[in-house]
Every structure is written in structure tokens, then in C-alpha cells.
N, CA, C and O atoms as a Maestro MAE file, in Angstrom:
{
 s_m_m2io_version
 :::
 2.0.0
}

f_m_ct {
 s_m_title
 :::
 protein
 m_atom[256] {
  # First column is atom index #
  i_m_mmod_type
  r_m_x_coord
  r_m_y_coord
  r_m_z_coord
  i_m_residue_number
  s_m_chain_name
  s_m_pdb_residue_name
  s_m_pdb_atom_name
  i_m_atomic_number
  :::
  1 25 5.109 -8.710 -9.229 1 A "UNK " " N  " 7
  2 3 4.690 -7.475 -9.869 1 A "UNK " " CA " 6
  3 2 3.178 -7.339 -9.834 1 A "UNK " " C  " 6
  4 15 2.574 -6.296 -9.584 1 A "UNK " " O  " 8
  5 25 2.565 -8.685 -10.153 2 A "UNK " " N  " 7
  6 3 1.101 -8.483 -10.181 2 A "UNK " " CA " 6
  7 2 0.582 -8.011 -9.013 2 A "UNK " " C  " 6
  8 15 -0.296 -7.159 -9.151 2 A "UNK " " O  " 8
  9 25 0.967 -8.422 -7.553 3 A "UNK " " N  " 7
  10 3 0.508 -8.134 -6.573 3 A "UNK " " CA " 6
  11 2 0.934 -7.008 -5.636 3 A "UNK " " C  " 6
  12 15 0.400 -6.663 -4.582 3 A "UNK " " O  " 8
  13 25 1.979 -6.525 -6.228 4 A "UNK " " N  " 7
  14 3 2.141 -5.615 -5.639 4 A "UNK " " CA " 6
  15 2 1.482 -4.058 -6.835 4 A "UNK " " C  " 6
  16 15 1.307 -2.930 -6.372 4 A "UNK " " O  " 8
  17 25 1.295 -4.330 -7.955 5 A "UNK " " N  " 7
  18 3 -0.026 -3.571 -8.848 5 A "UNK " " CA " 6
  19 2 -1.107 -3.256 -7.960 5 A "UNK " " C  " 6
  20 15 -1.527 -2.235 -7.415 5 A "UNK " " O  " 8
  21 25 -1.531 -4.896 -8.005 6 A "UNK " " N  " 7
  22 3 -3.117 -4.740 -7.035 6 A "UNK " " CA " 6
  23 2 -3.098 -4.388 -5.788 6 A "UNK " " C  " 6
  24 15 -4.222 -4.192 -5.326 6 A "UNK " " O  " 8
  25 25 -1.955 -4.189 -4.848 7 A "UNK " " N  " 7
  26 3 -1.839 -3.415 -3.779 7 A "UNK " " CA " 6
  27 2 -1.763 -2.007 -3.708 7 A "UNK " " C  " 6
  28 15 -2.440 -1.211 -3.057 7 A "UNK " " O  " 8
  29 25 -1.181 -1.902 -4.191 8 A "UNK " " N  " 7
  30 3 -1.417 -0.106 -5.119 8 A "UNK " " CA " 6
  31 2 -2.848 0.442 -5.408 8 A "UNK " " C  " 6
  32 15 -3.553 1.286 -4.857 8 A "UNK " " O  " 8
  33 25 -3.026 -0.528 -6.698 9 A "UNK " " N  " 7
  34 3 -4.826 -0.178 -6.546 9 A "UNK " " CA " 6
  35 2 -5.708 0.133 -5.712 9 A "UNK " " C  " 6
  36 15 -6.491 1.064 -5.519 9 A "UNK " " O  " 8
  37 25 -5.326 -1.198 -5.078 10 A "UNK " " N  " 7
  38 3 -6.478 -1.295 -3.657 10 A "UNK " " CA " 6
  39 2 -6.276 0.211 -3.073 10 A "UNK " " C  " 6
  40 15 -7.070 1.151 -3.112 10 A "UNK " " O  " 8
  41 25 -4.645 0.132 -2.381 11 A "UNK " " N  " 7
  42 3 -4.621 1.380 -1.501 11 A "UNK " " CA " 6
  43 2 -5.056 2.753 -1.987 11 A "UNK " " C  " 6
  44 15 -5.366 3.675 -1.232 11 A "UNK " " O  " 8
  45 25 -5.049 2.817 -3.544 12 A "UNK " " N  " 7
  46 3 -5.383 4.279 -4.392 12 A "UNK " " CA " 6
  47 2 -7.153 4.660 -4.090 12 A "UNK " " C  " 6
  48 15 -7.689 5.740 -3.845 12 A "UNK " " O  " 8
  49 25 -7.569 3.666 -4.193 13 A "UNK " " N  " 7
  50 3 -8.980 3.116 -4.157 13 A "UNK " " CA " 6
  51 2 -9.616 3.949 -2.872 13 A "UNK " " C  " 6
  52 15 -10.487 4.795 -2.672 13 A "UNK " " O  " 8
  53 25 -8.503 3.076 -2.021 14 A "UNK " " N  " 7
  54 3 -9.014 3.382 0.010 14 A "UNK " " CA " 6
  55 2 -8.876 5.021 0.042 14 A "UNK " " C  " 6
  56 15 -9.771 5.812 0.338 14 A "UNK " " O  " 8
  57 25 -7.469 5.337 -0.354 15 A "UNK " " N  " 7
  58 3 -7.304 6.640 -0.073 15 A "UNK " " CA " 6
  59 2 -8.438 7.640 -0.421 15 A "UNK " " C  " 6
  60 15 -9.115 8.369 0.304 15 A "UNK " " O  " 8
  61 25 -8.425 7.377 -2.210 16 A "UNK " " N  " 7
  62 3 -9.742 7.856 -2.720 16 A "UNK " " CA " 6
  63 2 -11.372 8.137 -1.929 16 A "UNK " " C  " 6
  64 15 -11.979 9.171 -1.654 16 A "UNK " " O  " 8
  65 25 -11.674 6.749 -1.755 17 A "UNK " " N  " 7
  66 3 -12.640 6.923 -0.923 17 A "UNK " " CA " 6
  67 2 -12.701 7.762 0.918 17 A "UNK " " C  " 6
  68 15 -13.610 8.145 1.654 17 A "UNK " " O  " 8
  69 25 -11.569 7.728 0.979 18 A "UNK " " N  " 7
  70 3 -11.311 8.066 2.343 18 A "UNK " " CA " 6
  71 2 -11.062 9.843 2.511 18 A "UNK " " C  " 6
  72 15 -11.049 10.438 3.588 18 A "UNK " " O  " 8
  73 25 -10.915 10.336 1.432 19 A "UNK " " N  " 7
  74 3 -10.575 11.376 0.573 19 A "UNK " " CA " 6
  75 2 -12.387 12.200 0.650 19 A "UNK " " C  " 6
  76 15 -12.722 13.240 1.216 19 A "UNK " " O  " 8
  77 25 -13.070 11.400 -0.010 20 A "UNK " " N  " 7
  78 3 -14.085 11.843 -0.579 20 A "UNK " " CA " 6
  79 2 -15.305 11.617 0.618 20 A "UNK " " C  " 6
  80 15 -16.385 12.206 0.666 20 A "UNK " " O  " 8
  81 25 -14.706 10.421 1.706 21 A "UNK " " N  " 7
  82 3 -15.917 10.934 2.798 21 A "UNK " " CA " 6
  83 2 -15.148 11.545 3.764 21 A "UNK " " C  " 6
  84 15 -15.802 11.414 4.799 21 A "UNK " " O  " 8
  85 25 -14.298 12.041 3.974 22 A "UNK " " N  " 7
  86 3 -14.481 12.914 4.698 22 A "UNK " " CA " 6
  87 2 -13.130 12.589 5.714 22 A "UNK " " C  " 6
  88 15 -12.438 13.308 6.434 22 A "UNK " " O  " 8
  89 25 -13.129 11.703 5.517 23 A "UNK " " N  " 7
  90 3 -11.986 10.930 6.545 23 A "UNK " " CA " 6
  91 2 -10.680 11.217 6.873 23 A "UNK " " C  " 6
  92 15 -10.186 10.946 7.967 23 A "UNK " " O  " 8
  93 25 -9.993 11.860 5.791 24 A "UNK " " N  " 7
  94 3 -8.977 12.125 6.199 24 A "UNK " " CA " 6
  95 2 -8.985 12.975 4.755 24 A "UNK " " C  " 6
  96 15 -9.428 12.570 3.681 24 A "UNK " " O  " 8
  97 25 -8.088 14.852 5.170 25 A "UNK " " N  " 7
  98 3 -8.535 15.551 4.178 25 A "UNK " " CA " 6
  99 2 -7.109 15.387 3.135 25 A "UNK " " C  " 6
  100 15 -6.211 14.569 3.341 25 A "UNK " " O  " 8
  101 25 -7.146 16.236 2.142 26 A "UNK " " N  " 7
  102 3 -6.151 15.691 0.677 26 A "UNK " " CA " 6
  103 2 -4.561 16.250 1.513 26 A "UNK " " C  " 6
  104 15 -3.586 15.529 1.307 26 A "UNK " " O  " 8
  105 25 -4.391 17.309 2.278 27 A "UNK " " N  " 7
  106 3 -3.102 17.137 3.052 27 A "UNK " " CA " 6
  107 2 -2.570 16.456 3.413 27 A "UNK " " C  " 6
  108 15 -1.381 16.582 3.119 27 A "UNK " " O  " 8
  109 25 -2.824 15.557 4.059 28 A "UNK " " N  " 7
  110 3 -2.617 14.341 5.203 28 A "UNK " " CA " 6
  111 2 -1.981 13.426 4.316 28 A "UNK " " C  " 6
  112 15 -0.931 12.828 4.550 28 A "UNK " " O  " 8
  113 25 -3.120 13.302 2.623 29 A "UNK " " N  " 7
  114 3 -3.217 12.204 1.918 29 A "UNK " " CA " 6
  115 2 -1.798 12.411 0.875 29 A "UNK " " C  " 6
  116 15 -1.056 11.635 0.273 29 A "UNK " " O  " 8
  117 25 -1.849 13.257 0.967 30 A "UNK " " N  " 7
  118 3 -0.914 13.946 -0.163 30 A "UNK " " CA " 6
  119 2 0.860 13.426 0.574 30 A "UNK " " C  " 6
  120 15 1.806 12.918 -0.028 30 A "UNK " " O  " 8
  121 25 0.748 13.796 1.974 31 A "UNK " " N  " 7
  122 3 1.745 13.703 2.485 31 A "UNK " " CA " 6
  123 2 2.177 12.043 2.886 31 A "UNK " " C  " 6
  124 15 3.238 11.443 3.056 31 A "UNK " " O  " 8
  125 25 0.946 11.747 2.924 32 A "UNK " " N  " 7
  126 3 1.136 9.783 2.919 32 A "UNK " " CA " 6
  127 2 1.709 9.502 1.916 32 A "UNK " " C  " 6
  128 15 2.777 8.896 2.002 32 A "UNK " " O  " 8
  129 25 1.048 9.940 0.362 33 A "UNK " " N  " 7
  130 3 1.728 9.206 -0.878 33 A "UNK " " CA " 6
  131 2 2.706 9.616 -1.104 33 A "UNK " " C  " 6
  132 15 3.274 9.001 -2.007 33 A "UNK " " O  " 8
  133 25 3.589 10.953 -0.436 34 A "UNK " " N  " 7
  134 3 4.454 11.212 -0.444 34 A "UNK " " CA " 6
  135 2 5.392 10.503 -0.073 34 A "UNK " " C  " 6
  136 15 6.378 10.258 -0.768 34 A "UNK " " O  " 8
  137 25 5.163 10.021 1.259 35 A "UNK " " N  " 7
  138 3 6.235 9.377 2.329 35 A "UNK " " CA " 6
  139 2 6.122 7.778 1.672 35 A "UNK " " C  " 6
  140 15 7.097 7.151 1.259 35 A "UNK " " O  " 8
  141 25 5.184 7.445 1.674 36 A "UNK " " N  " 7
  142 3 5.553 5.851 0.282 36 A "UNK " " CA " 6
  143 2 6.223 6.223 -0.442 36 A "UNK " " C  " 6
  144 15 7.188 5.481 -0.261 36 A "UNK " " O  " 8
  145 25 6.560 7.050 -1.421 37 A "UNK " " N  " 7
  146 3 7.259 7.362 -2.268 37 A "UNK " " CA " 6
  147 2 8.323 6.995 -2.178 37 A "UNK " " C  " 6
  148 15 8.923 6.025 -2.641 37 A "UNK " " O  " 8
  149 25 8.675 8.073 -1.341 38 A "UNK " " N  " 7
  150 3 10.470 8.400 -1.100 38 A "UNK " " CA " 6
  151 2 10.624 7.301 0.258 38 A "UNK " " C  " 6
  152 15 11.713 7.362 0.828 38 A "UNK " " O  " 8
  153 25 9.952 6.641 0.624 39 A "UNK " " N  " 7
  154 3 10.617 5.310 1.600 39 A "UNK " " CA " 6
  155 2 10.496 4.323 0.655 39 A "UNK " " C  " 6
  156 15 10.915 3.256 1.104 39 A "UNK " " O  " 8
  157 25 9.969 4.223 -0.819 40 A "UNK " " N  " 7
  158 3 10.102 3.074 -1.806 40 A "UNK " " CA " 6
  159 2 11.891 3.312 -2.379 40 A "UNK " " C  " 6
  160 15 12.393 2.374 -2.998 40 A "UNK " " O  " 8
  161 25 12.627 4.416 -2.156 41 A "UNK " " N  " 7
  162 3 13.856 4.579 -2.861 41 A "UNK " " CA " 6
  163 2 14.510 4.483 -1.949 41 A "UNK " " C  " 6
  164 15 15.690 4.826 -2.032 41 A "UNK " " O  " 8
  165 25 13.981 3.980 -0.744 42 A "UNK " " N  " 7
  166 3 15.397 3.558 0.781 42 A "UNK " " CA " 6
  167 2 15.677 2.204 0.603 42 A "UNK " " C  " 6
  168 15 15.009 1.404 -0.051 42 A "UNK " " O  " 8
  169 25 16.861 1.964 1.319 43 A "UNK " " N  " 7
  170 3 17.083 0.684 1.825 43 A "UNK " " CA " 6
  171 2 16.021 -0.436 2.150 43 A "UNK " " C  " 6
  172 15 16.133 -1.644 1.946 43 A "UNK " " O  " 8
  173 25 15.067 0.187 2.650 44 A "UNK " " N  " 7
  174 3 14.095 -0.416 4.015 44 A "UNK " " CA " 6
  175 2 12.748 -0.965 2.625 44 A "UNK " " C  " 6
  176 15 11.846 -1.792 2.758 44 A "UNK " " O  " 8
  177 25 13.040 -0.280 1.617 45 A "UNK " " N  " 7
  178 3 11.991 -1.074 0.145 45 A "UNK " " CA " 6
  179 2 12.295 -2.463 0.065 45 A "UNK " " C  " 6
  180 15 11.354 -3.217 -0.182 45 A "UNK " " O  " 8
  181 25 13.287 -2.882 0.207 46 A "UNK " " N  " 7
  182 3 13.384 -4.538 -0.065 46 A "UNK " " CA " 6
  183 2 13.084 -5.722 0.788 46 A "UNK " " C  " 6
  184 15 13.147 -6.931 0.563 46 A "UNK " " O  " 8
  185 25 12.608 -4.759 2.233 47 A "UNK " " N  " 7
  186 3 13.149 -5.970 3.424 47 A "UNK " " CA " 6
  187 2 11.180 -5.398 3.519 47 A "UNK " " C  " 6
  188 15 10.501 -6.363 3.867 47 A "UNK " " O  " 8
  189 25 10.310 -4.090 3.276 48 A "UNK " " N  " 7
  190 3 9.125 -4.137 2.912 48 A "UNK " " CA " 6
  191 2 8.761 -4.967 1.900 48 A "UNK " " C  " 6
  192 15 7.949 -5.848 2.186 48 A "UNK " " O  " 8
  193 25 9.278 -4.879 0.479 49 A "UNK " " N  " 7
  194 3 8.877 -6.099 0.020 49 A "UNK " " CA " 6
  195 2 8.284 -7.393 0.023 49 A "UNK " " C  " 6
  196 15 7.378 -7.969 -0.579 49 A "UNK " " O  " 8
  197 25 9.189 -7.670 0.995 50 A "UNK " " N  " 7
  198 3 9.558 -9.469 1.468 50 A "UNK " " CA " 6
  199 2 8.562 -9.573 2.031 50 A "UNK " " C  " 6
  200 15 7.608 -10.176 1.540 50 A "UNK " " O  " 8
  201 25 8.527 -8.852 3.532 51 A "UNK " " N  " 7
  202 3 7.268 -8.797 4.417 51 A "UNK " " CA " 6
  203 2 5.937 -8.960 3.663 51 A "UNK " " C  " 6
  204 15 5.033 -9.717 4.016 51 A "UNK " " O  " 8
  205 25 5.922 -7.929 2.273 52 A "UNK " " N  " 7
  206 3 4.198 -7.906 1.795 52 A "UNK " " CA " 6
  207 2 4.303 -9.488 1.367 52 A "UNK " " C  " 6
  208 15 3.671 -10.394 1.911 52 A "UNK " " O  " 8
  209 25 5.309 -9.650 0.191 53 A "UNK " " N  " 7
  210 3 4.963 -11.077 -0.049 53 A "UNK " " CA " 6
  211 2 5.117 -11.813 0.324 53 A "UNK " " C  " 6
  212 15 4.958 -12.790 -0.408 53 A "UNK " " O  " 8
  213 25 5.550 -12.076 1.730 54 A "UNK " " N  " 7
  214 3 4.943 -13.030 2.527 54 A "UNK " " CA " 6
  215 2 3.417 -13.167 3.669 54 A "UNK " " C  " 6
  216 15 2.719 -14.064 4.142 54 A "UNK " " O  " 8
  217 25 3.484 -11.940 3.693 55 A "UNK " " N  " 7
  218 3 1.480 -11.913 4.056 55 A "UNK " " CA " 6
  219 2 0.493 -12.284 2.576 55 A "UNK " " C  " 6
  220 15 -0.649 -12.729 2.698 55 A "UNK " " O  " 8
  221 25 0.978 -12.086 1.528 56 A "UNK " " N  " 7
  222 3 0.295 -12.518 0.628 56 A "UNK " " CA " 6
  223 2 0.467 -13.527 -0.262 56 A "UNK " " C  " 6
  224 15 -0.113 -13.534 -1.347 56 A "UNK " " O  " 8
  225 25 1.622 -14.856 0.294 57 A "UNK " " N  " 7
  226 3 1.688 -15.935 0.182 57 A "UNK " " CA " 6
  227 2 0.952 -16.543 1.390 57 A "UNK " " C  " 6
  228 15 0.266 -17.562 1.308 57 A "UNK " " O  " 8
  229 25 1.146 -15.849 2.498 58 A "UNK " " N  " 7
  230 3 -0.172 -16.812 3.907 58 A "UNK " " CA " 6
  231 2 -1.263 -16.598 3.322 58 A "UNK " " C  " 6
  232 15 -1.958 -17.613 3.275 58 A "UNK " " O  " 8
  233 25 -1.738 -15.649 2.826 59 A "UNK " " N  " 7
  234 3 -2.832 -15.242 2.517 59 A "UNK " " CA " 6
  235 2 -3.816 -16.526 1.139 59 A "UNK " " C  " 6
  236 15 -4.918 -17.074 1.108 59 A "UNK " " O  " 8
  237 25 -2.444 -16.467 0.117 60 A "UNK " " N  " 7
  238 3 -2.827 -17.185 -0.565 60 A "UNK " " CA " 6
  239 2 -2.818 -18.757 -0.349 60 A "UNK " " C  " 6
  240 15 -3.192 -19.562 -1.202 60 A "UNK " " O  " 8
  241 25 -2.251 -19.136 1.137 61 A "UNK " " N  " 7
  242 3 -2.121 -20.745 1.071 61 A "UNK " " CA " 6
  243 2 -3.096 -21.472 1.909 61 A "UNK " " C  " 6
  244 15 -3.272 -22.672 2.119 61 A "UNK " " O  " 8
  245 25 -3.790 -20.188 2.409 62 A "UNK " " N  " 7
  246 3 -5.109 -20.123 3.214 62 A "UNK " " CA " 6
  247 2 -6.236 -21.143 2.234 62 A "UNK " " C  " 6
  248 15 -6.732 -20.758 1.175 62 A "UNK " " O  " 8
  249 25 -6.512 -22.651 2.939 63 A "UNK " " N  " 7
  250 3 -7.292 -23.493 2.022 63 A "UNK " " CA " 6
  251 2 -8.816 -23.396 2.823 63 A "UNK " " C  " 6
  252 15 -8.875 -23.566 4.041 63 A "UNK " " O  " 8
  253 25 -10.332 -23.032 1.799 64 A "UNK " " N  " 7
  254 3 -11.481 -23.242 3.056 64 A "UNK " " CA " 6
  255 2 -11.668 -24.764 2.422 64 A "UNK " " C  " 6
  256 15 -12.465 -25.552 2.932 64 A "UNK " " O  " 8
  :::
 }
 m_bond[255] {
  # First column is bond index #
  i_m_from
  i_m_to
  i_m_order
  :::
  1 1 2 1
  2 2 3 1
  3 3 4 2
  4 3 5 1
  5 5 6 1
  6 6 7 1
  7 7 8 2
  8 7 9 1
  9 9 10 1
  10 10 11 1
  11 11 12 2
  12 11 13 1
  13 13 14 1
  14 14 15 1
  15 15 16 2
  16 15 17 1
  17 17 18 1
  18 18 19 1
  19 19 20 2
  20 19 21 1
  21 21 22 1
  22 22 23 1
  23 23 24 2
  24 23 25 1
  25 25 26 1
  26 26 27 1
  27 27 28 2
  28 27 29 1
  29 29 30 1
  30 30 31 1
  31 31 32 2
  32 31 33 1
  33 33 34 1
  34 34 35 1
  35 35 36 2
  36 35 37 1
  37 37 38 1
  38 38 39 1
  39 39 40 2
  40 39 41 1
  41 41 42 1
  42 42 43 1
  43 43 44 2
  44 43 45 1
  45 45 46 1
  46 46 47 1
  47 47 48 2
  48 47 49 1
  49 49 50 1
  50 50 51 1
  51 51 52 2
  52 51 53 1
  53 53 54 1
  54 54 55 1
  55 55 56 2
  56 55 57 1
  57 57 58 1
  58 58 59 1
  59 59 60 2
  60 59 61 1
  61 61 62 1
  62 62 63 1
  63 63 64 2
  64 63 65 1
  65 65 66 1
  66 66 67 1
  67 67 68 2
  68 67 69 1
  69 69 70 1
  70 70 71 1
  71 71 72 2
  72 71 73 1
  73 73 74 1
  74 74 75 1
  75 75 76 2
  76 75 77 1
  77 77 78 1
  78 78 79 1
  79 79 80 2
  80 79 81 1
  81 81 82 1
  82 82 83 1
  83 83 84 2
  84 83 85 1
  85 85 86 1
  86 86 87 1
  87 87 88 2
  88 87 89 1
  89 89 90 1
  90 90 91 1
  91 91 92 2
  92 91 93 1
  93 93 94 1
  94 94 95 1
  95 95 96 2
  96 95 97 1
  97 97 98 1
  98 98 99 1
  99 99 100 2
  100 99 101 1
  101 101 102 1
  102 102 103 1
  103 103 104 2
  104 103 105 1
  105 105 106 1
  106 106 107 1
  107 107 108 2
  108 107 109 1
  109 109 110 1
  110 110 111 1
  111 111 112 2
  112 111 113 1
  113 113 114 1
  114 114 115 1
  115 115 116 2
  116 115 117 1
  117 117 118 1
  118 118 119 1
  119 119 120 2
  120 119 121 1
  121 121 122 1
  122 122 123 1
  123 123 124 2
  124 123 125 1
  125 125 126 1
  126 126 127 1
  127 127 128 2
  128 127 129 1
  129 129 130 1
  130 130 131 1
  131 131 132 2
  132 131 133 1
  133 133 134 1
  134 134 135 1
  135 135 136 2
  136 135 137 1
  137 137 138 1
  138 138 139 1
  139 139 140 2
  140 139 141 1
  141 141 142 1
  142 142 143 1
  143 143 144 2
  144 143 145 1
  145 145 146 1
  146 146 147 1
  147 147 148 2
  148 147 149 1
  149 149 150 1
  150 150 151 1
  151 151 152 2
  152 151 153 1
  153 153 154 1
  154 154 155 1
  155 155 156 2
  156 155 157 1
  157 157 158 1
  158 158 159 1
  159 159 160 2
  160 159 161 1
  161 161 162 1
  162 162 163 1
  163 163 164 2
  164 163 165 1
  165 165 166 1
  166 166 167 1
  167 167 168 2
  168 167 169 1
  169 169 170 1
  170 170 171 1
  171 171 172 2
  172 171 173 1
  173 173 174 1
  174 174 175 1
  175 175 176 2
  176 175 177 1
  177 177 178 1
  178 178 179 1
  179 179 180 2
  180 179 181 1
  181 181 182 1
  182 182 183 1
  183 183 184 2
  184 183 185 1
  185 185 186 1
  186 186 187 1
  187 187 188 2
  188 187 189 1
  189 189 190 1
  190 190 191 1
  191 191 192 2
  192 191 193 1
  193 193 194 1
  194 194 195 1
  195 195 196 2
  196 195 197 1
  197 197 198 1
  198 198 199 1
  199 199 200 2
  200 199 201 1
  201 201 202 1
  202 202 203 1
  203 203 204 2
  204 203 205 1
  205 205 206 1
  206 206 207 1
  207 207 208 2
  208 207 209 1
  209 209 210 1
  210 210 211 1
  211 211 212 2
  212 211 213 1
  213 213 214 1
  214 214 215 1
  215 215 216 2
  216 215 217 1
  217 217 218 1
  218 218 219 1
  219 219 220 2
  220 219 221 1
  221 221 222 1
  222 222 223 1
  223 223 224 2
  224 223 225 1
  225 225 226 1
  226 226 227 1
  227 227 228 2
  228 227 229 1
  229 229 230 1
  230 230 231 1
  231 231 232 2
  232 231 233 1
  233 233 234 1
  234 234 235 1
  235 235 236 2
  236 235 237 1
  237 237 238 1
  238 238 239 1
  239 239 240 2
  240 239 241 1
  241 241 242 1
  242 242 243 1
  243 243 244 2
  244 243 245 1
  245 245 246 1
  246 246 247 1
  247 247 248 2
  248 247 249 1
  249 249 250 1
  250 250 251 1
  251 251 252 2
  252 251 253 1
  253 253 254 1
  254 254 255 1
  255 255 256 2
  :::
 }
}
């Protein structure tokens, strides 16, 4: 739960900024958070899941 919070964030963050320079205008953006949306209530949400938390278990087992 925690990490998939702070993935959210992050991405609200990017969009935001990406929003505000210029990068991609609030249509586009609107229609992205859209399509997360309604592909979070498919089938295909659980097997995304897995995938994130396992890039962010490599991520975390990463020793310097």
C-alpha cells in the first residue's frame, strides 16, 4: 500500500509538472488519468501490480 501511495504521488507530481511546462497539455493528461483509472478495475490490475512490486523489490535489494 505504501508504495504503491508513493507511486501515485510521484506520478501526480510528474504529470503536474509536465502540465505546467508545457509538455503535454491538460487533454492528453486528463485522458491518461482516465485510462489508469478504468484499466485499475480490469483484470490486467493484478498481474500490473505484481510487475510494480517486483521492480520495486529489485529496486529495493539494490546494495551500494
Amino acid at each position: 500500500m505504501a508504495i504503491s501511495l508513493s507511486v501515485v504521488l510521484l506520478l501526480a507530481i510528474i504529470l503536474v509538472v509536465m502540465i505546467r511546462a508545457g509538455s503535454i497539455k491538460a487533454g492528453p493528461a486528463i485522458v491518461a488519468v482516465l485510462f489508469g483509472f478504468f484499466l485499475a478495475s480490469t483484470g490486467m490490475a493484478p498481474s500490473i501490480q505484481r510487475f510494480l512490486d517486483s521492480i520495486a523489490q529489485s529496486i529495493n535489494s539494490i546494495s551500494f
